[in-house]
Rosetta silent file (secondary structure, phi, psi, omega in degrees, C-alpha in Angstrom):
SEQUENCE: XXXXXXXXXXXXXXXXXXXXXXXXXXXXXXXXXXXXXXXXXXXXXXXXXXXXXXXXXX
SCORE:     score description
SCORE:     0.000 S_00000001
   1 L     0.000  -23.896 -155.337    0.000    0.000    0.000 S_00000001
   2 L   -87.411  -20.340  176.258    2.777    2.408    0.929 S_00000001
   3 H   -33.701  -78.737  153.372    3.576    1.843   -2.884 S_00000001
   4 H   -68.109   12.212 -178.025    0.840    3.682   -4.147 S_00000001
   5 H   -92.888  -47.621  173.358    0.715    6.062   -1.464 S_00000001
   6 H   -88.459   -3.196  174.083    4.241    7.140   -2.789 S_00000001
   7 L   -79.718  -24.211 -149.632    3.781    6.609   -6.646 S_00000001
   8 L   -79.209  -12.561  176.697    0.097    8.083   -6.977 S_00000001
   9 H   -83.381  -27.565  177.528    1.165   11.758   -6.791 S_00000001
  10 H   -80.815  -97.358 -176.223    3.545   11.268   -9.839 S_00000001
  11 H    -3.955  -56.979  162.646    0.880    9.601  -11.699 S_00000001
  12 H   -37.386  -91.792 -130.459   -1.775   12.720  -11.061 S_00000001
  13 H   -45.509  -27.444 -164.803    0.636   15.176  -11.657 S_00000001
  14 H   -76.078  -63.319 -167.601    1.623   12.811  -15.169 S_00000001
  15 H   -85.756  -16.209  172.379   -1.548   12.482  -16.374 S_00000001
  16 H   -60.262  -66.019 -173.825   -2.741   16.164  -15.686 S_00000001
  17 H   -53.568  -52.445  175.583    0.347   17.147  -17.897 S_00000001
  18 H   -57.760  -27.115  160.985   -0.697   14.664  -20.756 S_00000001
  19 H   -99.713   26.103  171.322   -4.109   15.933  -21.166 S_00000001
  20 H  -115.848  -86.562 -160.209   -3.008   19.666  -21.179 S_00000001
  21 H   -39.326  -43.029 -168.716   -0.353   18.737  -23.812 S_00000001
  22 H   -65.762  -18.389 -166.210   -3.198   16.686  -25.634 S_00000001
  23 H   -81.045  -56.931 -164.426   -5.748   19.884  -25.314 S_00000001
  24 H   -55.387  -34.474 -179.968   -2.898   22.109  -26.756 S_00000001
  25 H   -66.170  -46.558  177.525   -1.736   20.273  -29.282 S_00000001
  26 H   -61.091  -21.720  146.403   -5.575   19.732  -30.737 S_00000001
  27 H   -48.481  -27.073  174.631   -5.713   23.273  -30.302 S_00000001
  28 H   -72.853  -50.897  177.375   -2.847   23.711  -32.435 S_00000001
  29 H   -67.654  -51.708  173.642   -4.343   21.418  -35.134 S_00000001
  30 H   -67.701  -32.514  152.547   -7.689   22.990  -35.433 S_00000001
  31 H   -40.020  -60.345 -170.916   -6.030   26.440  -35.710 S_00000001
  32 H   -81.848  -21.606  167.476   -3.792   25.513  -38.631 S_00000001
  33 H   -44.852  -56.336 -162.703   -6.756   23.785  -40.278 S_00000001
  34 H   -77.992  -22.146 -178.929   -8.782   26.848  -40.134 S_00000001
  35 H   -64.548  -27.999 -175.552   -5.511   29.341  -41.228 S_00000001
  36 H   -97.801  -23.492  173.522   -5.626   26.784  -44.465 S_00000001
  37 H   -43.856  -47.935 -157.632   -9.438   26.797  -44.857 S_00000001
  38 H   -82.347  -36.345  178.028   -8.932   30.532  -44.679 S_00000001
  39 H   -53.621  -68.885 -167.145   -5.935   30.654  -47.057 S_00000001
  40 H   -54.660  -65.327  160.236   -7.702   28.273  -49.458 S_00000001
  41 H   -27.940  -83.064  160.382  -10.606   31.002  -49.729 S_00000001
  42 H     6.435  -75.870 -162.430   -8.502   33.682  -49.823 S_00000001
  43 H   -81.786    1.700  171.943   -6.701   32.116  -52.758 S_00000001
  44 H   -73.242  -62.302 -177.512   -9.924   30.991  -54.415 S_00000001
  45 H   -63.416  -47.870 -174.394  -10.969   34.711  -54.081 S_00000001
  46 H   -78.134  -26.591  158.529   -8.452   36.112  -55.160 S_00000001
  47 L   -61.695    9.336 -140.260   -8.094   33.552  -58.561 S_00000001
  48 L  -113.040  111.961  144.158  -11.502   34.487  -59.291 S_00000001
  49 L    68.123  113.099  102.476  -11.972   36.848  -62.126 S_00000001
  50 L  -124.561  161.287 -150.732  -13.012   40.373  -61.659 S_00000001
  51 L  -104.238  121.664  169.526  -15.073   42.515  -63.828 S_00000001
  52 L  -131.665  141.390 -179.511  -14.110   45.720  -64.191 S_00000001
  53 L   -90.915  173.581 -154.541  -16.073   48.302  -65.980 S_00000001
  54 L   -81.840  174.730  173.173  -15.057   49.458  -69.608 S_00000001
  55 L   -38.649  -39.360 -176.414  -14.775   52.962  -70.830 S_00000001
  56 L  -137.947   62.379  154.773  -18.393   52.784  -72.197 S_00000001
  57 L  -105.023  104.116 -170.576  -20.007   51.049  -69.611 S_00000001
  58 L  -127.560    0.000    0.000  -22.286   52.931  -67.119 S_00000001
C-alpha cells in the first residue's frame, strides 16, 4: 500500500500534464486547419476573375 501512497502523486501530476499537452496540441491542429481553410478562400478569391467596368459602360 505504501507503494501507491508514494507513486500516486507522480501519476496525477503525469496524467494532468498529458491531457493539457493533448488539449494544446488539438488546439494547435484545429487552428492551422482553419488558417488553411482561410488561405484556401482567400486564394480561391483572389483567382476568381473580376469585372471591371469598360470605358463605355455605365
Amino acid at each position: 500500500m505504501e507503494y501507491v501512497a508514494v507513486l500516486l502523486p507522480s501519476l496525477v501530476v503525469g496524467l494532468l500534464f498529458w491531457f493539457a499537452m493533448k488539449a494544446i496540441f488539438n488546439a494547435d491542429k484545429a487552428e492551422r486547419q482553419a488558417e488553411a481553410r482561410a488561405q484556401a478562400e482567400a486564394d480561391a478569391l483572389q483567382a476568381q476573375p473580376t469585372e471591371r467596368p469598360g470605358p463605355d459602360s455605365k
